[in-house]
Structures are given as C-alpha cells and as structure tokens.
N, CA, C and O atoms as a MOPAC input file, in Angstrom:
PM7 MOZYME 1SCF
protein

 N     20.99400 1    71.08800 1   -17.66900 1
 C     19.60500 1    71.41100 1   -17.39500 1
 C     19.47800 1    72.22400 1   -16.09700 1
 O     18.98100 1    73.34900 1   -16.04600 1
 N     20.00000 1    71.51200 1   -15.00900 1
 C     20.09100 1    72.66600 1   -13.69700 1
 C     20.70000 1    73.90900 1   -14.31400 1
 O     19.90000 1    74.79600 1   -14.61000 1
 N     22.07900 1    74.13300 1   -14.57500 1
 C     22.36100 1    75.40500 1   -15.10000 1
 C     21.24200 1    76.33000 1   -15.48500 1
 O     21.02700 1    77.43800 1   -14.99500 1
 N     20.42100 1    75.60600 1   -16.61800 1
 C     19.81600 1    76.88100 1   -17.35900 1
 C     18.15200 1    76.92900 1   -16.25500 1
 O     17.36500 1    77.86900 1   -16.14300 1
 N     18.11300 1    75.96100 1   -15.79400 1
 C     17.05500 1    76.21700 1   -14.58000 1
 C     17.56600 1    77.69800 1   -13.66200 1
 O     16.94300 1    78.75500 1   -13.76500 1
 N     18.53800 1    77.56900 1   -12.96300 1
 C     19.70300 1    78.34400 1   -12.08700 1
 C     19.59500 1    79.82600 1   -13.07600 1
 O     19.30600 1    80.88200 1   -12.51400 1
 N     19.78100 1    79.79600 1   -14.15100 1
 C     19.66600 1    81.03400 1   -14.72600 1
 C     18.30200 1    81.68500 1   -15.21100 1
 O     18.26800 1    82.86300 1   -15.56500 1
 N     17.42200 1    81.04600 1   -15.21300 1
 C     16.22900 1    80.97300 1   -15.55000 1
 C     15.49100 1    81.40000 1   -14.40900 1
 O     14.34100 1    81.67400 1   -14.75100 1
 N     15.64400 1    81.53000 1   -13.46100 1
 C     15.20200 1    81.28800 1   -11.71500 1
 C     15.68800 1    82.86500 1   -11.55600 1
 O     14.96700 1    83.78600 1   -11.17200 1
 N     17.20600 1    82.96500 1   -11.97900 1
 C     17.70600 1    84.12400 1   -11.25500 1
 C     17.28900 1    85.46800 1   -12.14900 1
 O     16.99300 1    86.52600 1   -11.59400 1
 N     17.29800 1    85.31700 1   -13.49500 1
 C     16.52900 1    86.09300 1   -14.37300 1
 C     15.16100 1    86.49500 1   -13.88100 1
 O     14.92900 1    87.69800 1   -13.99500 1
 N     14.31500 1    85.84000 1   -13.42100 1
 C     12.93500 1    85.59700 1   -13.29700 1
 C     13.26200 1    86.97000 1   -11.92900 1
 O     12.94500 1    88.15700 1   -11.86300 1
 N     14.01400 1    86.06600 1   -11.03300 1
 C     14.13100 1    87.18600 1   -10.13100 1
 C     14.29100 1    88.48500 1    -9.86800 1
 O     13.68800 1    89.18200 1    -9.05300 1
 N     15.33600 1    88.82500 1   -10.78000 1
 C     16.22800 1    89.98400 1   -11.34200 1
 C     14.86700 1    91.04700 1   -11.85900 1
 O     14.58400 1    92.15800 1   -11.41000 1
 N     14.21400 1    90.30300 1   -12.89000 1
 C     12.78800 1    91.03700 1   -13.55600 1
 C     11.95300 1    91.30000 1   -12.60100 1
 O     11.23900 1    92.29600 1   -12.72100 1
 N     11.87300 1    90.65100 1   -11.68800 1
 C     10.47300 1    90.79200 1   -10.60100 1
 C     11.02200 1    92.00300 1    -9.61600 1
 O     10.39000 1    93.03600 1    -9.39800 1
 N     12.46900 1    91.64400 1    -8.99700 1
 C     12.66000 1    93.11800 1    -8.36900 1
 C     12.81500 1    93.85300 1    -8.76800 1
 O     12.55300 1    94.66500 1    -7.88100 1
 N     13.40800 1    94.96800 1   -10.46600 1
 C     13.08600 1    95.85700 1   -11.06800 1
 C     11.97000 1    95.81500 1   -11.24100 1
 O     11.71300 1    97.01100 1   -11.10800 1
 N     10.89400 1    95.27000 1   -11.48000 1
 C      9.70100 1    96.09800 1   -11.47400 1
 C      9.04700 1    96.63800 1   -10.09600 1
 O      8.52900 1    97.75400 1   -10.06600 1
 N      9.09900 1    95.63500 1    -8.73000 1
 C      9.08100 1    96.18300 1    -7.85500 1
 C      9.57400 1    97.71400 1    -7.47900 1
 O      8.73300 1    98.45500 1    -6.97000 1
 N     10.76400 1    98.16000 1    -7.68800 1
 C     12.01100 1    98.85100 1    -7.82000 1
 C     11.30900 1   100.15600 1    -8.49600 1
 O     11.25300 1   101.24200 1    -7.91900 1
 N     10.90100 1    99.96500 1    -9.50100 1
 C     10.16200 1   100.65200 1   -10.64200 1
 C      9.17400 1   101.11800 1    -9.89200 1
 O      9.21300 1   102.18600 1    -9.27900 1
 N      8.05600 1   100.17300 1    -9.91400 1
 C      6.91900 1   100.64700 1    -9.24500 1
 C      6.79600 1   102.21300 1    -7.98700 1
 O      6.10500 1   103.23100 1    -8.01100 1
 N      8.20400 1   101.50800 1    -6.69100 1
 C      8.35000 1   102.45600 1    -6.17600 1
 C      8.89500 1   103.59500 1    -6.30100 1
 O      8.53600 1   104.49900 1    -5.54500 1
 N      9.87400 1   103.81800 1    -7.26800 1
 C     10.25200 1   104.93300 1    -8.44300 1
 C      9.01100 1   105.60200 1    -8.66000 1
 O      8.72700 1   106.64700 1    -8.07300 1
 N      8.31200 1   105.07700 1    -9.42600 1
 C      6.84900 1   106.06100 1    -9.96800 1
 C      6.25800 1   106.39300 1    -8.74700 1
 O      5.58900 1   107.36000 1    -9.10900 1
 N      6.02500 1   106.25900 1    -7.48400 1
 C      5.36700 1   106.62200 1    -6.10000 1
 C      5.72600 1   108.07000 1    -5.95300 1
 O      5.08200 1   109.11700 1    -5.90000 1
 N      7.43000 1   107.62900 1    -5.89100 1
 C      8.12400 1   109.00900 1    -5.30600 1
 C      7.56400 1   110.10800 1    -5.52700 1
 O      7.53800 1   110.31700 1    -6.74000 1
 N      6.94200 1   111.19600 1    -4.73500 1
 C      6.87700 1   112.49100 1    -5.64900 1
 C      5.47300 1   113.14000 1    -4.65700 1
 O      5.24500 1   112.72900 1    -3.51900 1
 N      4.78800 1   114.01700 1    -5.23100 1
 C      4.04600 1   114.77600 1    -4.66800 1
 C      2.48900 1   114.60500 1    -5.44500 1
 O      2.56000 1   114.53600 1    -6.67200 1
 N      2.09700 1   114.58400 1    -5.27600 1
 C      0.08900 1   113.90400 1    -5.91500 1
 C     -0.88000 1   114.90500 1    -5.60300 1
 O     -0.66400 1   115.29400 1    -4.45500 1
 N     -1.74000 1   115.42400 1    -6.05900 1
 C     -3.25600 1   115.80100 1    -6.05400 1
 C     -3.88100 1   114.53200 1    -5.99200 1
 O     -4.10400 1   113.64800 1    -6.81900 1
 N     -4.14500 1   114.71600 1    -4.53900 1
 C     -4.91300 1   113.21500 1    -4.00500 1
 C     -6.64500 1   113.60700 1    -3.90800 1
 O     -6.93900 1   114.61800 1    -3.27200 1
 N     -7.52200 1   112.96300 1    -4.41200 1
 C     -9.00500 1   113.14300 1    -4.47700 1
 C     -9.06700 1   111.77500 1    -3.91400 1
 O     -8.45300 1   110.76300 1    -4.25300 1
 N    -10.38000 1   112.05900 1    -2.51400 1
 C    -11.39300 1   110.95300 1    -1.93000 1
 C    -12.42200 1   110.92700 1    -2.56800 1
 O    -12.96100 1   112.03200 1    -2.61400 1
 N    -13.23800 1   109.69200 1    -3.38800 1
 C    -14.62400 1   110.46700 1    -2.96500 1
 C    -15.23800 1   109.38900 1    -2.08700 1
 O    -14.87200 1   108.23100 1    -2.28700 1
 N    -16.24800 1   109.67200 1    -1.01200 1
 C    -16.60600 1   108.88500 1    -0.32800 1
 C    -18.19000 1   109.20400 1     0.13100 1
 O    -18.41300 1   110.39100 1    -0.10900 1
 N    -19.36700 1   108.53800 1     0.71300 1
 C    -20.19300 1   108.59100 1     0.75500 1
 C    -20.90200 1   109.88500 1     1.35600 1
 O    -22.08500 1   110.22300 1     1.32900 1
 N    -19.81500 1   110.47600 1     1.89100 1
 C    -19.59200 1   112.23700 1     2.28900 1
 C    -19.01400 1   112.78700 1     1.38800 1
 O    -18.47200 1   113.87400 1     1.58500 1
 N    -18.99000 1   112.28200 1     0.38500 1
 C    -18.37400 1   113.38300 1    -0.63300 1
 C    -16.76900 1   113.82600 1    -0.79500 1
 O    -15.88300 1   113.43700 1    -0.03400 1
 N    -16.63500 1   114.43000 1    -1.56800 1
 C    -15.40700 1   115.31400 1    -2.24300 1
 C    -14.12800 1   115.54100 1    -1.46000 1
 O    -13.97200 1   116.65000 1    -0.94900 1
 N    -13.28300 1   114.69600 1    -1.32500 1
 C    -11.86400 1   115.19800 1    -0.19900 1
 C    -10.69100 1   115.54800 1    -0.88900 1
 O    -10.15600 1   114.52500 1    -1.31700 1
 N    -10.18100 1   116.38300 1    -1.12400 1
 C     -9.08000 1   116.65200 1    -1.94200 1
 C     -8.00400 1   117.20300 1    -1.13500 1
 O     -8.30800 1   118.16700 1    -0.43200 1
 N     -6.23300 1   116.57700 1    -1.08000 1
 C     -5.50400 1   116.95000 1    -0.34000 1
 C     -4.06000 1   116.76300 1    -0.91500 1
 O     -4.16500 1   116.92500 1    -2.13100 1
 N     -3.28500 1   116.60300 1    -0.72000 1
 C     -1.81500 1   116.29300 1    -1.38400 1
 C     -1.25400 1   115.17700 1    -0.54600 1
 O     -0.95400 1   115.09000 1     0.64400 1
 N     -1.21400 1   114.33700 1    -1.58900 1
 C     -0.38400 1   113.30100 1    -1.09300 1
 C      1.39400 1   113.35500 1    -1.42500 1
 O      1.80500 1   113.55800 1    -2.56700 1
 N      2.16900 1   113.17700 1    -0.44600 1
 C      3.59200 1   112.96300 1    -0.73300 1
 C      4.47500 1   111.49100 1    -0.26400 1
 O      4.69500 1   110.96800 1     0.82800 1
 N      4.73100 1   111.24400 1    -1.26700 1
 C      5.72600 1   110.16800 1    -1.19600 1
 C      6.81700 1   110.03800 1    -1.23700 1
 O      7.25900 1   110.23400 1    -2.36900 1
 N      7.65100 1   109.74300 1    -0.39800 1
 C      9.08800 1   109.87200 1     0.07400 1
 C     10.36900 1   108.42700 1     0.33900 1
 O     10.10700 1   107.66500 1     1.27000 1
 N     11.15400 1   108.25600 1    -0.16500 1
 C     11.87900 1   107.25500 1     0.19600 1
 C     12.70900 1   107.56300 1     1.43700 1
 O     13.64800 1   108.35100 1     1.33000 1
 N     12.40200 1   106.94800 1     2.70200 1
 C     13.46700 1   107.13400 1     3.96000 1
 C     13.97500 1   106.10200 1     4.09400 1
 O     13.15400 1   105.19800 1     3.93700 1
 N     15.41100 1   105.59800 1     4.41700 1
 C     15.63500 1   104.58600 1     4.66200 1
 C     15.52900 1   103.85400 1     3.75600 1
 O     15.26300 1   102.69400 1     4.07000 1
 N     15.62200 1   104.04400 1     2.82700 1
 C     15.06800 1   102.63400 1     1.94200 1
 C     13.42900 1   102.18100 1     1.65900 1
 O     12.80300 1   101.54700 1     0.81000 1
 N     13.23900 1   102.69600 1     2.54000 1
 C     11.59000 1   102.58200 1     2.69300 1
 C     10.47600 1   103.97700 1     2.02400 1
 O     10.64700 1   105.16000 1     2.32000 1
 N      9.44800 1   103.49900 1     1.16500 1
 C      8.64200 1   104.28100 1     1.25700 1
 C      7.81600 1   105.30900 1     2.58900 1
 O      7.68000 1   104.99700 1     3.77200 1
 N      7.52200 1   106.13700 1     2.13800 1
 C      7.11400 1   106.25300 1     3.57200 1
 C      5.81900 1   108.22800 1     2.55200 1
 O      6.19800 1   108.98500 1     1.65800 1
 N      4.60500 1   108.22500 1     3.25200 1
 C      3.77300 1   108.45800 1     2.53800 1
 C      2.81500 1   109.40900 1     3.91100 1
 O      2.47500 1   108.94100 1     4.99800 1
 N      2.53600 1   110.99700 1     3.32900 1
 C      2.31500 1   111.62000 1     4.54500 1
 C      1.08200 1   112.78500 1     3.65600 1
 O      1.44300 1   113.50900 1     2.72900 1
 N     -0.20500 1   112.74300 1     4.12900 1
 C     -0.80400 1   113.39200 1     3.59500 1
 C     -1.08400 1   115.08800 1     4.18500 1
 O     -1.20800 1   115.32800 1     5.38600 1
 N     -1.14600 1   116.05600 1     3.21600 1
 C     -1.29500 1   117.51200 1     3.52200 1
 C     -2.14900 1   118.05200 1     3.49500 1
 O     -2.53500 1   117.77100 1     2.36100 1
 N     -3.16100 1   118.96800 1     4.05600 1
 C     -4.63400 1   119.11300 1     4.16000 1
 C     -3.97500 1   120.98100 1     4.61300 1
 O     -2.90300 1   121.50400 1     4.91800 1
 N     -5.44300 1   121.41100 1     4.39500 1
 C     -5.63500 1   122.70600 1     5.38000 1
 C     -5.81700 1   122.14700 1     6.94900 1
 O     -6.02300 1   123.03000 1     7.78200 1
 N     -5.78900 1   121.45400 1     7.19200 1
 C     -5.88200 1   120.53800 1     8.61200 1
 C     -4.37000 1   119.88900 1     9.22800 1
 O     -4.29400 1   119.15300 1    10.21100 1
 N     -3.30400 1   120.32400 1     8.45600 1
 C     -2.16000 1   119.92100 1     8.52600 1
 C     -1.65300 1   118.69300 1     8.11600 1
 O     -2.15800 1   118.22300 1     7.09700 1
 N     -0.56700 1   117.91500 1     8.79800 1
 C     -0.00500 1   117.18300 1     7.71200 1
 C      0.13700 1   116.19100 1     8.84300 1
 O      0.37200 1   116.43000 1    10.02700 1
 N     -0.05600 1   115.00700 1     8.23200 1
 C     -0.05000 1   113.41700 1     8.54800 1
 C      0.41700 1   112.31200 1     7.87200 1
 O      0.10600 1   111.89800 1     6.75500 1
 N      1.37700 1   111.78700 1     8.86000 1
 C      1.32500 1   110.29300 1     8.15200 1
 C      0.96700 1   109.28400 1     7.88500 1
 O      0.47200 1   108.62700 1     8.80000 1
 N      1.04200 1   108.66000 1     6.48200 1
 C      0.36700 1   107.56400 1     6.36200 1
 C      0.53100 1   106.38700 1     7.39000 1
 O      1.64400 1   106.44400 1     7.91400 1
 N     -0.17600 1   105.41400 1     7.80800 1
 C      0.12800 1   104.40800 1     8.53500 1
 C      1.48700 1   103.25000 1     7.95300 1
 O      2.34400 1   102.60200 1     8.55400 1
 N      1.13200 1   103.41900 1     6.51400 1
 C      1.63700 1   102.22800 1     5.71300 1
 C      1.56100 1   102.22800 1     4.12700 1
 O      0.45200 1   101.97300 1     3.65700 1
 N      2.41700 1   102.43500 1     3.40100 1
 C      2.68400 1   101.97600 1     2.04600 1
 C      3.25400 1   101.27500 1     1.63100 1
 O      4.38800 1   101.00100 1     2.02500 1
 N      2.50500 1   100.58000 1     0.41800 1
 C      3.06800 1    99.19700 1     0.11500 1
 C      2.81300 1    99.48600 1    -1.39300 1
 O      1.78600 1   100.07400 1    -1.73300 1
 N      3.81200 1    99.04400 1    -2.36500 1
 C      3.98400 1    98.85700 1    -4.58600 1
 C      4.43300 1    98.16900 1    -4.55200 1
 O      5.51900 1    98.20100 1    -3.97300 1
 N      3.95100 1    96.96200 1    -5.15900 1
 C      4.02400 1    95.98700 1    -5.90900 1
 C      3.92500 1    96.11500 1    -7.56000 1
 O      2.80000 1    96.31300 1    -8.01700 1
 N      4.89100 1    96.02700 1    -8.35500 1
 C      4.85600 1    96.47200 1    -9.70800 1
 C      4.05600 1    97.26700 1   -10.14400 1
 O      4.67500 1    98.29300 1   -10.42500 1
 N      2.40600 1    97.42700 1   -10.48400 1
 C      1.46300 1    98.37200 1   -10.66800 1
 C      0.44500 1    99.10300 1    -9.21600 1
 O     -0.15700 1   100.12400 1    -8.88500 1
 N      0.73400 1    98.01100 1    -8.83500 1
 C     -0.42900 1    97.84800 1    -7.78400 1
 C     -0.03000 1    98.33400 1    -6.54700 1
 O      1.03000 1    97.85900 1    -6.13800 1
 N     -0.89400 1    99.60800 1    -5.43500 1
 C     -0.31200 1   100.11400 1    -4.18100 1
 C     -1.40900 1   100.62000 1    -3.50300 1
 O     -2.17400 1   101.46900 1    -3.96200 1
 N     -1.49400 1   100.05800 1    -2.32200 1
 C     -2.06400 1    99.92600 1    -1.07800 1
 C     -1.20300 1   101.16500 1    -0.05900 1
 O     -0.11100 1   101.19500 1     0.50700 1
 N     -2.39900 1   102.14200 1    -0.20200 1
 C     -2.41700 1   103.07800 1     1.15300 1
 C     -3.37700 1   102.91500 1     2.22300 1
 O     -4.54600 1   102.55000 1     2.10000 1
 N     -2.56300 1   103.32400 1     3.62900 1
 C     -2.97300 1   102.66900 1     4.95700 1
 C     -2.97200 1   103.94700 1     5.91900 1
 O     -1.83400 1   104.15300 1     6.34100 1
 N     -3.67800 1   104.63300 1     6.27000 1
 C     -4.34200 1   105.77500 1     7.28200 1
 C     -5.27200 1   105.58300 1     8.41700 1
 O     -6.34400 1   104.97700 1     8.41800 1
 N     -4.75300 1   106.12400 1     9.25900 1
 C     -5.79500 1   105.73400 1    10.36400 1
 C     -6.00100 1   107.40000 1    10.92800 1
 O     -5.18100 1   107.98800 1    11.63200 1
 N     -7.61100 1   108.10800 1    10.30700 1
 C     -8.24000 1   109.07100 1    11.22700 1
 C     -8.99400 1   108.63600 1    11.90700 1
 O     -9.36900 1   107.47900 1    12.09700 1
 N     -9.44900 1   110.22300 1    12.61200 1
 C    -10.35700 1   110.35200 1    13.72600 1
 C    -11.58000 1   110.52400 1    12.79800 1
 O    -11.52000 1   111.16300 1    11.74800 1
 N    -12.72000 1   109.89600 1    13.26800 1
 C    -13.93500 1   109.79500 1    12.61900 1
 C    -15.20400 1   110.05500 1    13.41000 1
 O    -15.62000 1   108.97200 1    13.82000 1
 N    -16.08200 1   111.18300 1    13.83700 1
 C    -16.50300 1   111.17300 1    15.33900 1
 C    -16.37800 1   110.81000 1    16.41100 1
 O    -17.12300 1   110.59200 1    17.36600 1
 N    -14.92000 1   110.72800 1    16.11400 1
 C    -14.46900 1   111.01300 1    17.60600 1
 C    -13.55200 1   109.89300 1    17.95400 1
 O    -12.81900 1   109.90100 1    18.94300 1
 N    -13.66600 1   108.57500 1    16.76300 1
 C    -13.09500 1   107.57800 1    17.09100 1
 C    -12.07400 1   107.04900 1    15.72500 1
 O    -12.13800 1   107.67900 1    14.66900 1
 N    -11.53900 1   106.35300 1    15.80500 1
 C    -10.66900 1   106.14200 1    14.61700 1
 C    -10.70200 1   105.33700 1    14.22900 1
 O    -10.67100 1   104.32700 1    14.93200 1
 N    -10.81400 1   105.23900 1    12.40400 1
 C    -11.17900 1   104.85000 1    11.51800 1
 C     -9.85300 1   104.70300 1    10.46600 1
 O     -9.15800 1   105.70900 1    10.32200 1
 N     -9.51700 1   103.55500 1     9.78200 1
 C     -9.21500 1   102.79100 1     9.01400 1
 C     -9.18900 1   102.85600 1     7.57800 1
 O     -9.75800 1   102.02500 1     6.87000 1
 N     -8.50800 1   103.87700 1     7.12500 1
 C     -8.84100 1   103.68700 1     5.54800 1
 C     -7.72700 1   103.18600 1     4.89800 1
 O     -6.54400 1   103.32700 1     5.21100 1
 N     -8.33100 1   102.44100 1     3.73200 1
 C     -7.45500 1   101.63700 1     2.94100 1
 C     -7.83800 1   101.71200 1     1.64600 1
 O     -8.96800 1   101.36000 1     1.30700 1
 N     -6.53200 1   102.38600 1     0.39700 1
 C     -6.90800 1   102.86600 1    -0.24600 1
 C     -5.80800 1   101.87100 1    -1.22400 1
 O     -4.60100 1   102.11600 1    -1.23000 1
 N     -6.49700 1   100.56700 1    -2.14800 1
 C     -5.72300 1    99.96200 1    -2.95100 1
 C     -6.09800 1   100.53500 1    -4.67400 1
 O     -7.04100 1   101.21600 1    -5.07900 1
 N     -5.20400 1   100.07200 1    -5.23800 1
 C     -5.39900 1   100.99100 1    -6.57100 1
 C     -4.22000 1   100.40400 1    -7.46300 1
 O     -3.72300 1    99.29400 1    -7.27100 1
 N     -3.76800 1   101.44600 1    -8.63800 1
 C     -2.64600 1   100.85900 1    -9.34200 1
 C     -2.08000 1   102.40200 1    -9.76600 1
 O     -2.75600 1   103.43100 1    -9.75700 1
 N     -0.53400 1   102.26500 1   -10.17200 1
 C     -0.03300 1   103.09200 1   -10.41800 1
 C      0.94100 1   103.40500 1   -11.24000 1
 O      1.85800 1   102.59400 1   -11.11200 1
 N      1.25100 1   104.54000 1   -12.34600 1
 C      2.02000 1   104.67500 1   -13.24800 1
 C      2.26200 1   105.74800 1   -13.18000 1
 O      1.44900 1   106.59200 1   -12.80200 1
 N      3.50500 1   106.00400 1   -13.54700 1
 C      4.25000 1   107.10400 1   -13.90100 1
 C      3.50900 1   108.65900 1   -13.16700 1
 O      3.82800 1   109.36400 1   -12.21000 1
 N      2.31800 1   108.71200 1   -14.25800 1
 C      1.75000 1   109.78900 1   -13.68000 1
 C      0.25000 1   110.13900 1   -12.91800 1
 O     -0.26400 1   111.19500 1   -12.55100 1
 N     -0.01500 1   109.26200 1   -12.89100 1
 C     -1.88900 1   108.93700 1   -12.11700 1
 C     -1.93500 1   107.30200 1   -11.34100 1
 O     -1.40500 1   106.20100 1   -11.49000 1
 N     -2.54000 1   107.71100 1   -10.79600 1
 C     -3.31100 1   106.57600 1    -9.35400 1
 C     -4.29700 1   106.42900 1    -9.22200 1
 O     -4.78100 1   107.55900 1    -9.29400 1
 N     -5.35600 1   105.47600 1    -8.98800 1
 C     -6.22200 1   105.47000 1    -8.94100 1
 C     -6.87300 1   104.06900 1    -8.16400 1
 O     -6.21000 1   103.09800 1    -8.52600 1
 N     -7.87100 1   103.70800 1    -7.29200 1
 C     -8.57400 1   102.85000 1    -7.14800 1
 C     -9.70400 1   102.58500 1    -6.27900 1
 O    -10.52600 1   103.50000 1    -6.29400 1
 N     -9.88800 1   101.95700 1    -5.79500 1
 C    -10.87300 1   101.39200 1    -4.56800 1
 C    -10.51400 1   102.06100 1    -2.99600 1
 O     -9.33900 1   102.07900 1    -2.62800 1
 N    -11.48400 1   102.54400 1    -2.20500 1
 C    -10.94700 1   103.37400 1    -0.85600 1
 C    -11.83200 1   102.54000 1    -0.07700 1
 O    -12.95400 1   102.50500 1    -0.58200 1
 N    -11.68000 1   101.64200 1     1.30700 1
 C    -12.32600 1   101.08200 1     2.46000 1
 C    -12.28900 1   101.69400 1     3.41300 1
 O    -11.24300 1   101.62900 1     4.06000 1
 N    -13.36600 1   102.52500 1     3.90600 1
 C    -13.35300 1   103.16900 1     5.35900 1
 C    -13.67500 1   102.85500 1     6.18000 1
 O    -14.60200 1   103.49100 1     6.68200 1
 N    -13.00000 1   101.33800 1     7.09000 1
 C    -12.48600 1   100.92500 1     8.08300 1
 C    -13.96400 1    99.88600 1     7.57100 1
 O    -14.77800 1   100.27200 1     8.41000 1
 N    -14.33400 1    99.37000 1     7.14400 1
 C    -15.48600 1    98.41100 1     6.68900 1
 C    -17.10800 1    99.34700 1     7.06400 1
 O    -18.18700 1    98.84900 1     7.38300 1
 N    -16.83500 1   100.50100 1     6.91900 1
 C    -18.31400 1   100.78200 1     7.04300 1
 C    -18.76900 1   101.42000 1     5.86700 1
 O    -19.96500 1   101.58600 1     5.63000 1
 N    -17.87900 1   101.77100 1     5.14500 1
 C    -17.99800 1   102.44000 1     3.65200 1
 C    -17.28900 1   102.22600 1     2.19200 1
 O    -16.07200 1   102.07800 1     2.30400 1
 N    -17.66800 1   102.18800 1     1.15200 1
 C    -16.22200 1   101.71600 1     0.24700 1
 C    -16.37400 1   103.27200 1    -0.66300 1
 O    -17.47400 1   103.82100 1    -0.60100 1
 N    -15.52900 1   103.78200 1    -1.28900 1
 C    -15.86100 1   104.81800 1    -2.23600 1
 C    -14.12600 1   104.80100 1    -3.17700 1
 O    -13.33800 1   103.85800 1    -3.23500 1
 N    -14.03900 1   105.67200 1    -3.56800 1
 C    -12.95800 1   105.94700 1    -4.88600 1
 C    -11.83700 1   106.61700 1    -4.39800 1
 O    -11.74200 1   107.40300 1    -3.45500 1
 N    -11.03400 1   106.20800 1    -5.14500 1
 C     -9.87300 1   107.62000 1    -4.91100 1
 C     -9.11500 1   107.67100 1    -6.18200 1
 O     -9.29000 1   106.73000 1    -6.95600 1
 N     -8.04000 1   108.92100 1    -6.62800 1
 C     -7.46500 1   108.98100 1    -8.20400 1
 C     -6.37300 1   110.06400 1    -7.28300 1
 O     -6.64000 1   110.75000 1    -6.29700 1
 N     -5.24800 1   109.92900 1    -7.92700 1
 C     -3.93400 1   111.04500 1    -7.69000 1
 C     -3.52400 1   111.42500 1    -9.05900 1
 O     -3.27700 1   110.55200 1    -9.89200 1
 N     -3.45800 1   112.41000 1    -9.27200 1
 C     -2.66600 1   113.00200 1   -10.30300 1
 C     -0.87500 1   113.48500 1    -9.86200 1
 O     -0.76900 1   114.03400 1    -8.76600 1
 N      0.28500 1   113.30900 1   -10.58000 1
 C      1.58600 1   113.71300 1    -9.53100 1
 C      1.13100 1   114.91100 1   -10.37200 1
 O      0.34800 1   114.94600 1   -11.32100 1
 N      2.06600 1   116.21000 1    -9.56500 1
 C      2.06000 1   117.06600 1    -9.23000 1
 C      3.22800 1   118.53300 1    -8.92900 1
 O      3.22400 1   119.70000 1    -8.53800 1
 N      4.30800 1   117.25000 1    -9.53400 1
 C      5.60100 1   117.58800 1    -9.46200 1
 C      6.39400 1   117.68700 1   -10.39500 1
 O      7.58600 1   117.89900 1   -10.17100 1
 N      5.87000 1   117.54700 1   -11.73400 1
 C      6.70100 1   117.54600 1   -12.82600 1
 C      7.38300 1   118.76300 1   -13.13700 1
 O      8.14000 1   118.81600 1   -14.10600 1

C-alpha cells in the first residue's frame, strides 16, 4: 500500500511539473500585447524570455523598452507585474490572465485605482 501511495505521490508530481514546464514553454516568445484601461487603447509588444532558468518578460513601446517587474505560469494561468510612472509617480500594474499556446488574455489592476483588460496574441510564428 505505501509503495503504490510512493508512486502515486511521485506521478502526481511528475504531472504537475510538466504542466508547469509547459505552461512556461507557451510564454516563451514575442506577443501583440493590448491594454485596455479606463484611458483607453495601449498596444505594445510583449517579449518573453527564459534567462537562467527563469522567465523573465520586457515590454516594447515607441517609448522604448522595459522590464517587467515579475512573471509568474502556473499551468494555464500567468500573472504579469510592471511598475510605471503615472503622473509623475509610480504605479503598479498587475496583469493576471490565462494562457495557451497562442493567445493571453485577462484581468489588468492599476495599482488599485483602476481595473480594465488585457489579450496578447504571439507574434512569432
């Protein structure tokens, strides 16, 4: 009975970090990133990069290029973390959502004073 517990446990495991694994697989790559937010229409390129082992996520504008604060995939599900300047002071956006293969999409928090949308299309095929 322990045995097949012991294998049962490590299976369970095995499945949970390939999809993790996976998840960040589908990140990798280059995006048509759309805001929309209570100001309206933001469209920029998002790129996602493995360094280190680590994701790591840097957005491109006619305003130049920045990095994300923080990316995080969890099997479908991925939380982007940015911190701009917002008249003058800096602001907090957090952009959770879900993700496959080829589109992104979800919920955007601007630092708790606003909530609005966001969607990525990749861009790199």
């Amino acid at each position: 009975m322990m045995k097949a517990a012991r294998i049962a446990i490590t299976a369970f495991a095995f499945i949970a970090s390939a999809s993790v694994l996976h998840g960040q697989q589908a990140a990798i790559g280059s995006w048509d990133f759309t805001t929309i937010s209570p100001e309206g229409e933001n469209k920029s390129t998002l790129v996602i990069r493995e360094v280190d082992g680590q994701l790591k996520a840097f957005g491109k504008s006619p305003q130049g290029e920045r990095p994300y604060d923080s990316i995080a995939v969890d099997g479908s599900k991925i939380t982007l973390v940015i911190t701009i300047s917002y008249n003058g002071s800096p602001m907090v956006i957090t952009y959770n959502g879900k993700i496959d293969a080829a589109k992104m999409e979800g919920e955007a928090d601007f630092g708790g004073l606003a909530t609005g949308t966001w969607s990525a299309d990749r861009n790199d095929k």
